[in-house]
PDB file with SEQRES, HELIX, SHEET and CRYST1 records, atoms N, CA, C and O in Angstrom:
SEQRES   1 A   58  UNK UNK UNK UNK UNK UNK UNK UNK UNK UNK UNK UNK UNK          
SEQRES   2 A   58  UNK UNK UNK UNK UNK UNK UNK UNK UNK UNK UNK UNK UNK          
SEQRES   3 A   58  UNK UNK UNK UNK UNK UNK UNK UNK UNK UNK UNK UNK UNK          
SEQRES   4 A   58  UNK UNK UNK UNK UNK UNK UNK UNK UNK UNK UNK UNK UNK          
SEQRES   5 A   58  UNK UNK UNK UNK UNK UNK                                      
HELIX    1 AA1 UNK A    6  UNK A   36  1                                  31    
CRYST1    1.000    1.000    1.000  90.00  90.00  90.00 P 1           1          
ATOM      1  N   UNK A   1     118.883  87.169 127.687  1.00  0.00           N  
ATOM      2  CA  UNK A   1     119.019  88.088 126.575  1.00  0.00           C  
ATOM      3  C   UNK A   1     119.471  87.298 125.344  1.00  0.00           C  
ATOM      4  O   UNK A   1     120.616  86.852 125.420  1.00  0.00           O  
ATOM      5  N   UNK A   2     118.787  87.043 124.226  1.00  0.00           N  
ATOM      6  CA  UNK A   2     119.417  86.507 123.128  1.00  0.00           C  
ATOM      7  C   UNK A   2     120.476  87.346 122.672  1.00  0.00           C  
ATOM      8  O   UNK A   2     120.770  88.541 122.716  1.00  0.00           O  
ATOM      9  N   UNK A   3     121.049  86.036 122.113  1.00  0.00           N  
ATOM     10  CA  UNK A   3     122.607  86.490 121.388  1.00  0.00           C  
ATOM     11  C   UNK A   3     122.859  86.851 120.378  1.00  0.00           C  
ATOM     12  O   UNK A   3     122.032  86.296 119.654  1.00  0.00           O  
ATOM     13  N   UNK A   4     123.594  87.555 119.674  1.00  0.00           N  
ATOM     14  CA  UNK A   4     123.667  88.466 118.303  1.00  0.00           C  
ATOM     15  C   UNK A   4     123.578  87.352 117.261  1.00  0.00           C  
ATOM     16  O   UNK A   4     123.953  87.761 116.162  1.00  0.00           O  
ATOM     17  N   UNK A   5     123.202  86.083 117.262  1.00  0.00           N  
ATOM     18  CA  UNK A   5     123.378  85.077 115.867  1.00  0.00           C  
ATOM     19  C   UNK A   5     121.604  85.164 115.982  1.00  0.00           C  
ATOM     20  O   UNK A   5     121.032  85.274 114.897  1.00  0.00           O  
ATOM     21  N   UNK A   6     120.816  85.123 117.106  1.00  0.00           N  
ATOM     22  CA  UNK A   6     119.548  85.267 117.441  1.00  0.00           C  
ATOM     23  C   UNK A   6     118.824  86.280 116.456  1.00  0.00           C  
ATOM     24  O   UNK A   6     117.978  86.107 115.578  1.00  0.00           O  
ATOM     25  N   UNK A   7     119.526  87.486 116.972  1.00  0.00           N  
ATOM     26  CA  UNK A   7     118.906  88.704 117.099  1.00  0.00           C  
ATOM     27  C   UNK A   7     119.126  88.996 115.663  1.00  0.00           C  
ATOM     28  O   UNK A   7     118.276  89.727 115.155  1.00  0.00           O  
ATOM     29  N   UNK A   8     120.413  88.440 114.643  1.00  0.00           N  
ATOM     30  CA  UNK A   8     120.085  88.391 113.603  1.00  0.00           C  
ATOM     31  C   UNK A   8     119.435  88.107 113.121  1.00  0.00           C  
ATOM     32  O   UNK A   8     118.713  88.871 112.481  1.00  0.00           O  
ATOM     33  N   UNK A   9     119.216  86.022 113.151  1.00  0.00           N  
ATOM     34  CA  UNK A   9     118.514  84.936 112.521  1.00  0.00           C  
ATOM     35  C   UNK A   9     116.592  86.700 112.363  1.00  0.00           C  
ATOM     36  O   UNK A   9     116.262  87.215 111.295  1.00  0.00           O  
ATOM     37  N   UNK A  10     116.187  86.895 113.203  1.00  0.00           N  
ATOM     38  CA  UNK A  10     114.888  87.335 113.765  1.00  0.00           C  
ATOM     39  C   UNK A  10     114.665  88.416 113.026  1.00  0.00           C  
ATOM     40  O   UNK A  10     113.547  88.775 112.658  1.00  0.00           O  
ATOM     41  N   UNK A  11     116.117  89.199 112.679  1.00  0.00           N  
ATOM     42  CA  UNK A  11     115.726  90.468 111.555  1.00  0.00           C  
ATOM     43  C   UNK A  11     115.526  89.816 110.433  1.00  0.00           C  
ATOM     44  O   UNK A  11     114.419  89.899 109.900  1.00  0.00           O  
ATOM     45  N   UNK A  12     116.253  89.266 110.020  1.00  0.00           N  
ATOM     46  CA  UNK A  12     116.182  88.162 108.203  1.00  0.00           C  
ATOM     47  C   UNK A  12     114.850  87.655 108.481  1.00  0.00           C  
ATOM     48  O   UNK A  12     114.048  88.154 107.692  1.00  0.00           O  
ATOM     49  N   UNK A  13     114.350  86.914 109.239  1.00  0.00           N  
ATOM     50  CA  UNK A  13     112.222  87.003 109.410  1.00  0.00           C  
ATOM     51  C   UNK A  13     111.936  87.748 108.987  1.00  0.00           C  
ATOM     52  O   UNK A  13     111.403  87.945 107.895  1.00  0.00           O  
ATOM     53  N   UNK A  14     112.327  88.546 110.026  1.00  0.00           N  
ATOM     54  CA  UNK A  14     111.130  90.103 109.865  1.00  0.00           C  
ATOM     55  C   UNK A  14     111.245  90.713 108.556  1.00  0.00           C  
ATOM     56  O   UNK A  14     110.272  91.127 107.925  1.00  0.00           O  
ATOM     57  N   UNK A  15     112.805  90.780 108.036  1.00  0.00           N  
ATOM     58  CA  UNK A  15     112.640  91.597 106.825  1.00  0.00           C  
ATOM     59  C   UNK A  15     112.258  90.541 105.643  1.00  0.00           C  
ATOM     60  O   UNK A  15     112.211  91.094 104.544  1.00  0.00           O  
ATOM     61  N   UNK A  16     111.937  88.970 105.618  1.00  0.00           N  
ATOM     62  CA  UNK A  16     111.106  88.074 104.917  1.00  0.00           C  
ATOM     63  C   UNK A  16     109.911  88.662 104.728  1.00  0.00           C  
ATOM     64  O   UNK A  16     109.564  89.220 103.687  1.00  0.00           O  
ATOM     65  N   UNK A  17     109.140  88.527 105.916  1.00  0.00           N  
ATOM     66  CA  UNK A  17     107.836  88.530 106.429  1.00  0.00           C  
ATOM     67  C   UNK A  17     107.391  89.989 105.923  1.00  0.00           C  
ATOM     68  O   UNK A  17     106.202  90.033 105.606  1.00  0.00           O  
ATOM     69  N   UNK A  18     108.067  91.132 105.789  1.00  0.00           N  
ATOM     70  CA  UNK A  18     108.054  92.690 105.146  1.00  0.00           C  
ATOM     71  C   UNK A  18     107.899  92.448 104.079  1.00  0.00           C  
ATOM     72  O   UNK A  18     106.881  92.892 103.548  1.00  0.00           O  
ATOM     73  N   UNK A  19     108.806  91.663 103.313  1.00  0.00           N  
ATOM     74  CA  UNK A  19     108.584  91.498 101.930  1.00  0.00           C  
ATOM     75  C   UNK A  19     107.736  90.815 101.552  1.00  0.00           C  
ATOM     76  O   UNK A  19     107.520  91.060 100.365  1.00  0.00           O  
ATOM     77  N   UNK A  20     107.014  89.940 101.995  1.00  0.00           N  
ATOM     78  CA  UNK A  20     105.657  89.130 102.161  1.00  0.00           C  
ATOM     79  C   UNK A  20     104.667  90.313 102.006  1.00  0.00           C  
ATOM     80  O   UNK A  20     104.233  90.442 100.861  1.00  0.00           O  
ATOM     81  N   UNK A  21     104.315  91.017 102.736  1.00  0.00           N  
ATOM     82  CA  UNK A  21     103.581  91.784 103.203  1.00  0.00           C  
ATOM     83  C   UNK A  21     103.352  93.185 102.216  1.00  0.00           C  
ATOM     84  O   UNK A  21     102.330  93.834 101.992  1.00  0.00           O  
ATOM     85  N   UNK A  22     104.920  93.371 101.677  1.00  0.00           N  
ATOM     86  CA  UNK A  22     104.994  94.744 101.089  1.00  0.00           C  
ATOM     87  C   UNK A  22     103.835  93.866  99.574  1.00  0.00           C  
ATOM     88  O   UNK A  22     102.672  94.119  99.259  1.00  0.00           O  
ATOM     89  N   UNK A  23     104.861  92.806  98.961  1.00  0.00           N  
ATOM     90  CA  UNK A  23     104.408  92.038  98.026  1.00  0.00           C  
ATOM     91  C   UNK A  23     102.498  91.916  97.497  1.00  0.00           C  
ATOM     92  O   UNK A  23     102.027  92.088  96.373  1.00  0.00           O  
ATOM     93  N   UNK A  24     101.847  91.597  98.671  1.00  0.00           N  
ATOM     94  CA  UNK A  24     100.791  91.756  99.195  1.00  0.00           C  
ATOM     95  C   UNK A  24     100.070  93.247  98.523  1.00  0.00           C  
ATOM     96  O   UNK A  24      99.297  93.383  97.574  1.00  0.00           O  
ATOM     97  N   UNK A  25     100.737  94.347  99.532  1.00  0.00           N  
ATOM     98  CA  UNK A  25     100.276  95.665  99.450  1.00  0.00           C  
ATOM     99  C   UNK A  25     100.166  96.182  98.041  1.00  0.00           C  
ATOM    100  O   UNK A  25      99.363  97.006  97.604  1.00  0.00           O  
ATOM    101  N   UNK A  26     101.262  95.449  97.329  1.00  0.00           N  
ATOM    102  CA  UNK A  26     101.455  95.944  95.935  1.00  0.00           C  
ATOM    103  C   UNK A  26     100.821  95.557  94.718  1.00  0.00           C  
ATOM    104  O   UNK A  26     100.765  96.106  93.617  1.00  0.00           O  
ATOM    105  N   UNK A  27     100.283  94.322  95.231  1.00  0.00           N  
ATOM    106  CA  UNK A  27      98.817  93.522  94.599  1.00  0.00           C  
ATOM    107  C   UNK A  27      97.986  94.095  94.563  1.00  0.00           C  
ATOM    108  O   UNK A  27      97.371  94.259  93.509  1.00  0.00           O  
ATOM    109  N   UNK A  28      97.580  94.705  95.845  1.00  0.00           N  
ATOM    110  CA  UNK A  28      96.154  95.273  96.993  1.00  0.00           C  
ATOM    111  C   UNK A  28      96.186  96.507  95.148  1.00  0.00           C  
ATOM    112  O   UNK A  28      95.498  96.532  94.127  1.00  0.00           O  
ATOM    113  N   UNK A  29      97.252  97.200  95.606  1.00  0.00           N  
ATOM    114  CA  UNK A  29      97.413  98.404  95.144  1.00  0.00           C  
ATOM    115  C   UNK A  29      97.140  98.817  93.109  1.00  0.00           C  
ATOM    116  O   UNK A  29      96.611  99.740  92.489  1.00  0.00           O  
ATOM    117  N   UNK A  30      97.950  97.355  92.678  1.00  0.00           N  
ATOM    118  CA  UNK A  30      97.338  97.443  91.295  1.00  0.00           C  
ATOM    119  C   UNK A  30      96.539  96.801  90.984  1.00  0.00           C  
ATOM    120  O   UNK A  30      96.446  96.557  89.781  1.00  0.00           O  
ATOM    121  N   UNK A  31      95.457  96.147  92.044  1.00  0.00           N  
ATOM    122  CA  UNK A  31      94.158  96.757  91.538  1.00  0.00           C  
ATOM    123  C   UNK A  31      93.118  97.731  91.827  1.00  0.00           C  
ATOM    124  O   UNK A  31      92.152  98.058  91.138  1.00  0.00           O  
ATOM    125  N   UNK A  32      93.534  98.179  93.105  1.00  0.00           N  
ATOM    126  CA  UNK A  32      92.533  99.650  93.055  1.00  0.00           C  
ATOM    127  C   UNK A  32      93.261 100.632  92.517  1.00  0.00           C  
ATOM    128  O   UNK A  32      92.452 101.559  92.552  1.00  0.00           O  
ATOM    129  N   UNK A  33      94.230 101.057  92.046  1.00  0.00           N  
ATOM    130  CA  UNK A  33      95.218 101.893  91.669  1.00  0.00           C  
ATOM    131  C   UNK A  33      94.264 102.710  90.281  1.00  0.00           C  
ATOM    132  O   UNK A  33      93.896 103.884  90.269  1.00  0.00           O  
ATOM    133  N   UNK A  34      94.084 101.873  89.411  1.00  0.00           N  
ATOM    134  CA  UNK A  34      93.254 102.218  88.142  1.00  0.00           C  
ATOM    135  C   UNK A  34      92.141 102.761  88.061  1.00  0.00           C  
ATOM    136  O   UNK A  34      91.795 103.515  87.152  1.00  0.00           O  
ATOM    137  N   UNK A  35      91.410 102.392  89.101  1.00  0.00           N  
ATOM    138  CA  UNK A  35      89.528 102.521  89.401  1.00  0.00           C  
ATOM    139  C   UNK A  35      89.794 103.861  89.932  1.00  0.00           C  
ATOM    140  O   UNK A  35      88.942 104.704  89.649  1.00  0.00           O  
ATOM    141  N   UNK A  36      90.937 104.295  90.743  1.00  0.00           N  
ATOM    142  CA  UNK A  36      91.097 105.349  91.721  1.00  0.00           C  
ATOM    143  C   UNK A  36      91.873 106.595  90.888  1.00  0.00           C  
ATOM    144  O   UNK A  36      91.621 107.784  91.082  1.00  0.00           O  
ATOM    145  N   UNK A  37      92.706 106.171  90.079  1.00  0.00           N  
ATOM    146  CA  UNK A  37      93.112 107.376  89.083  1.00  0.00           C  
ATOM    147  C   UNK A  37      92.344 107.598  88.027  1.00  0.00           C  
ATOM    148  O   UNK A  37      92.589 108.629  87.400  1.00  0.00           O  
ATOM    149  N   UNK A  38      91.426 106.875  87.630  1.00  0.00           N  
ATOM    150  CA  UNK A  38      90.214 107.430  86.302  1.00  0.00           C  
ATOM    151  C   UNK A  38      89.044 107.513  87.439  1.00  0.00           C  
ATOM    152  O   UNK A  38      87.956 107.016  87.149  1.00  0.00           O  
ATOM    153  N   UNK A  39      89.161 107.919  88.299  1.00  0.00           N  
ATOM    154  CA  UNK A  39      87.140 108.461  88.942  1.00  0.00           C  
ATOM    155  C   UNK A  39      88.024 110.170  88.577  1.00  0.00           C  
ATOM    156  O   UNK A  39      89.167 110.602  88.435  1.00  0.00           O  
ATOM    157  N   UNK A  40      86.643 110.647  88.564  1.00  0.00           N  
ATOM    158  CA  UNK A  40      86.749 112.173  88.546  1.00  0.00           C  
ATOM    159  C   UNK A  40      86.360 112.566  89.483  1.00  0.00           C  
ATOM    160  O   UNK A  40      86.460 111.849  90.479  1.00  0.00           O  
ATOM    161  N   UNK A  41      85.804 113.748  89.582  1.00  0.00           N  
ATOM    162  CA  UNK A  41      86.432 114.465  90.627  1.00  0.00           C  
ATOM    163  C   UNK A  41      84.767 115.501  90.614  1.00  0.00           C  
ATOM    164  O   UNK A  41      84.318 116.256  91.476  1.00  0.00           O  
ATOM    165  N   UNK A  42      84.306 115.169  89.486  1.00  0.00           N  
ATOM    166  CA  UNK A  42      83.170 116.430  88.877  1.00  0.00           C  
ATOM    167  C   UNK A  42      83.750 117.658  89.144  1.00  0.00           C  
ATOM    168  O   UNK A  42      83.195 118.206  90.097  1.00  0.00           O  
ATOM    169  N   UNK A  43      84.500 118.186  88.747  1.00  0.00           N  
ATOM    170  CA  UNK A  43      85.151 119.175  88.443  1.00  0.00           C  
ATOM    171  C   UNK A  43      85.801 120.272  89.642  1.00  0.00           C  
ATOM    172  O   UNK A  43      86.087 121.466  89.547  1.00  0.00           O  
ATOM    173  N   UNK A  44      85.895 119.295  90.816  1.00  0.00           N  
ATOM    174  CA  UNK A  44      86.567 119.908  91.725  1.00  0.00           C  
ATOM    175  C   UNK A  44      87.756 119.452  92.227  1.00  0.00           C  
ATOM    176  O   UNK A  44      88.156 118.354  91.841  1.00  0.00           O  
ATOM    177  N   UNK A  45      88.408 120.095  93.029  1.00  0.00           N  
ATOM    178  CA  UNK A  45      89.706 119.548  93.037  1.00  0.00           C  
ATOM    179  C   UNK A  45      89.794 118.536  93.874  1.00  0.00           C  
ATOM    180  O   UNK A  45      88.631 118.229  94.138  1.00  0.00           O  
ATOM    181  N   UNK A  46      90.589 117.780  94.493  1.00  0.00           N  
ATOM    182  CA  UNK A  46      90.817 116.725  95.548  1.00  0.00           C  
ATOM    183  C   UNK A  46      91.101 118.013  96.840  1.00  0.00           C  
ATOM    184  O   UNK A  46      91.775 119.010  96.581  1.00  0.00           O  
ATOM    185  N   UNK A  47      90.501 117.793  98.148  1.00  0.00           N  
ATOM    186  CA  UNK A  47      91.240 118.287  98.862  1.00  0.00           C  
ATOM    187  C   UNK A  47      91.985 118.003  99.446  1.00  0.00           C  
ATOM    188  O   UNK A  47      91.935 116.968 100.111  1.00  0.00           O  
ATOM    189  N   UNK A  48      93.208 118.989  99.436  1.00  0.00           N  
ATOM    190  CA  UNK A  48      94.847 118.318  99.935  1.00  0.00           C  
ATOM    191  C   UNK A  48      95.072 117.812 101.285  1.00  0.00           C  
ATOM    192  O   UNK A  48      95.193 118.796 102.015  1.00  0.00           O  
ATOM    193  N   UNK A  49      95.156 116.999 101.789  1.00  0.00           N  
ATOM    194  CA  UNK A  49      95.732 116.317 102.878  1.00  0.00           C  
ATOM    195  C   UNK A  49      94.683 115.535 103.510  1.00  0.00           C  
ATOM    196  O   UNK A  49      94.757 115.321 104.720  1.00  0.00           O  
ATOM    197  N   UNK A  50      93.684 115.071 102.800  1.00  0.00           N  
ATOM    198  CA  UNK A  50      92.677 114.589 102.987  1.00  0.00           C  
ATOM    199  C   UNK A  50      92.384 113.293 103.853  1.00  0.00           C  
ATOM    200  O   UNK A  50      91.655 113.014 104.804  1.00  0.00           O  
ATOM    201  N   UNK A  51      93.754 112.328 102.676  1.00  0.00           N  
ATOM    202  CA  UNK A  51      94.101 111.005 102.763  1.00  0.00           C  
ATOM    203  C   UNK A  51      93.369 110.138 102.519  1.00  0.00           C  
ATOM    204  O   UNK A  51      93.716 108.961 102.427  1.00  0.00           O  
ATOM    205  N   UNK A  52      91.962 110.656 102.336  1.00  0.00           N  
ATOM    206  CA  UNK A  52      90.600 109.675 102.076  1.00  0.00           C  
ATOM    207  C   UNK A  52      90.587 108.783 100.461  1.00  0.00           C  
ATOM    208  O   UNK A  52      91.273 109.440  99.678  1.00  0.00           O  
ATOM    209  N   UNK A  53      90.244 108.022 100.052  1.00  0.00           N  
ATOM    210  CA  UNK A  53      89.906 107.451  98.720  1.00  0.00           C  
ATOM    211  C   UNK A  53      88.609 106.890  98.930  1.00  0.00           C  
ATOM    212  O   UNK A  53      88.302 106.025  99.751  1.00  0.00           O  
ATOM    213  N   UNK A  54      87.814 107.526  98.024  1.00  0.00           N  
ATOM    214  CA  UNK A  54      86.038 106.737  97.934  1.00  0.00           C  
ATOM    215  C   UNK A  54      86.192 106.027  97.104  1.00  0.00           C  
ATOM    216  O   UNK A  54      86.695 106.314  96.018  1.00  0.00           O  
ATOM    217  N   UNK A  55      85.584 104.401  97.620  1.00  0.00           N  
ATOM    218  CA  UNK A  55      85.838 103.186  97.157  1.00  0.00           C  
ATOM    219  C   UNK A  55      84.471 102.759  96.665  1.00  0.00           C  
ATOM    220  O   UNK A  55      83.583 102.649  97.509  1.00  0.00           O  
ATOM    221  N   UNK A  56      84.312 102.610  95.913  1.00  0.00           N  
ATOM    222  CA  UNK A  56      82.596 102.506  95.429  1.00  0.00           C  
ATOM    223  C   UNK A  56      82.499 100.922  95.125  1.00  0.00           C  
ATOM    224  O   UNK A  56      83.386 100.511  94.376  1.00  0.00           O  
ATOM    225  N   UNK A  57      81.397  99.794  95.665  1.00  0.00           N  
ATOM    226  CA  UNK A  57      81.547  98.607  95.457  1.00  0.00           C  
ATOM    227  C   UNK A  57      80.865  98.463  93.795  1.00  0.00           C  
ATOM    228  O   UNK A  57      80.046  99.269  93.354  1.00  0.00           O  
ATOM    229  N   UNK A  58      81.366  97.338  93.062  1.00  0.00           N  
ATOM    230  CA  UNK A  58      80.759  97.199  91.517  1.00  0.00           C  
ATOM    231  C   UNK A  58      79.839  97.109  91.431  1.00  0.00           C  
ATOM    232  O   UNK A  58      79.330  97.002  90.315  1.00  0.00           O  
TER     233      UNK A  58                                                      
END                                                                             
């Protein structure tokens, strides 16, 4: 069973490696972020709980 200096050292990774990752997501995110809040909609609403985003290639 590793020992609590272990089991620390392994969270401070993990929560590195999260922030790596979140860092990442937040890149991902401002750049589809823009393309995805100016598409319309042609005059219907989004339907709620959908979760979908149509990604159209350039």
């Amino acid at each position: 069973m590793p020992s609590e200096q272990e089991l620390l050292e392994r969270i401070r990774q993990l929560e590195e490696q999260n922030n790596e990752l979140q860092d990442k997501l937040d890149a991902i995110y401002s750049i589809l972020a823009p393309d995805y809040e100016a598409q319309e909609f042609d005059g219907e609403e989004e339907e709620e709980g959908s979760g979908l985003i149509n990604i159209k290639p350039s």
